[in-house]
N, C-alpha and C positions, 0 to 999 in steps of 0.2 A: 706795062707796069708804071705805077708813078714815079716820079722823078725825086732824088731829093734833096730836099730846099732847105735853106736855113731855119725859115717854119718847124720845119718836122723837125730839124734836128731838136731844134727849141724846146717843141712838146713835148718831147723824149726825154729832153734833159732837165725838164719841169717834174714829168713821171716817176723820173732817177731821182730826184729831189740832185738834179746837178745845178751848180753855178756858171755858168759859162758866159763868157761877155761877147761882144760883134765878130772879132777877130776868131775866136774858138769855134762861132758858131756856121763862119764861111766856113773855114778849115776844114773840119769835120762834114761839113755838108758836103766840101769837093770829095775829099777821100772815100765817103760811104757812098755817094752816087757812081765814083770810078770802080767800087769793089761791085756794086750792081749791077755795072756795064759788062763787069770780067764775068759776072756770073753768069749774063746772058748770052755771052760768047761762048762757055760751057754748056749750056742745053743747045746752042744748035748745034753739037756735035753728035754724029749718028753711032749710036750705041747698041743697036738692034741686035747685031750681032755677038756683044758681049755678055757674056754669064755675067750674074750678079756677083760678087765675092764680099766677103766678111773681114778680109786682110787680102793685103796685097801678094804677102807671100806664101805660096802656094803648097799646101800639103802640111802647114804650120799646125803644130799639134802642144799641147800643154802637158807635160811629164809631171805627173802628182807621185809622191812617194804614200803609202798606205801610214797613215794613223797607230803608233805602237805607242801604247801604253809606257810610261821609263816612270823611273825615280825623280822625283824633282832633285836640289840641290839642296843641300844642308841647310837652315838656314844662319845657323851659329858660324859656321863656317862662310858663309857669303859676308857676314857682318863684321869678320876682323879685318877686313878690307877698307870696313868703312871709317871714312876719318873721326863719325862720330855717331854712336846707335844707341839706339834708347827704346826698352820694352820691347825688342827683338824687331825692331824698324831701324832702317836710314834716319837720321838728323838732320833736317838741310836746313838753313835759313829761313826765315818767314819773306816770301815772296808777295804776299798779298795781303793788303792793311786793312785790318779791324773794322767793324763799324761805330 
């Protein structure tokens, strides 16, 4: 596999539309070629013998409860709650400006 260099980092972070200066671009280049190394030390581990699995733990199952139909909640009654309602809505502050 190639190696990689501060180049590639570069390209990468030209692609990312990143800014990164000399120091960023060692940096990253050692770290991402060291996480390379680790990964190629994980394929030569012999696996042959192992089933595939989905999770690690074993017999893990997902409990869904079945979909029943109910009453919503009032909604007159959900609104004297609120500090300030209007046309049978919440009131909140204007969070986002105008154009």
């Amino acid at each position: 596999m190639k190696s990689i260099d501060a180049a590639t980092v570069k390209h990468v972070a030209l692609l990312s539309r990143l800014s990164l200066d000399e120091k960023e671009l060692s940096l990253y280049a050692r770290q991402l070629e060291s996480i390379v190394k680790y990964i190629s030390k994980l394929n030569e581990i012999d696996t042959k013998n192992v089933s595939p699995t989905s999770h690690v733990l074993k017999g893990l199952k997902n409990v869904y409860r079945a979909d029943e139909p109910r009453l919503s909640l009032d909604p007159r009654a959900v609104l004297t709650n609120a500090p300030q309602a209007e046309g049978g809505f919440f009131r909140v502050p204007q969070v986002i400006e105008g154009k």
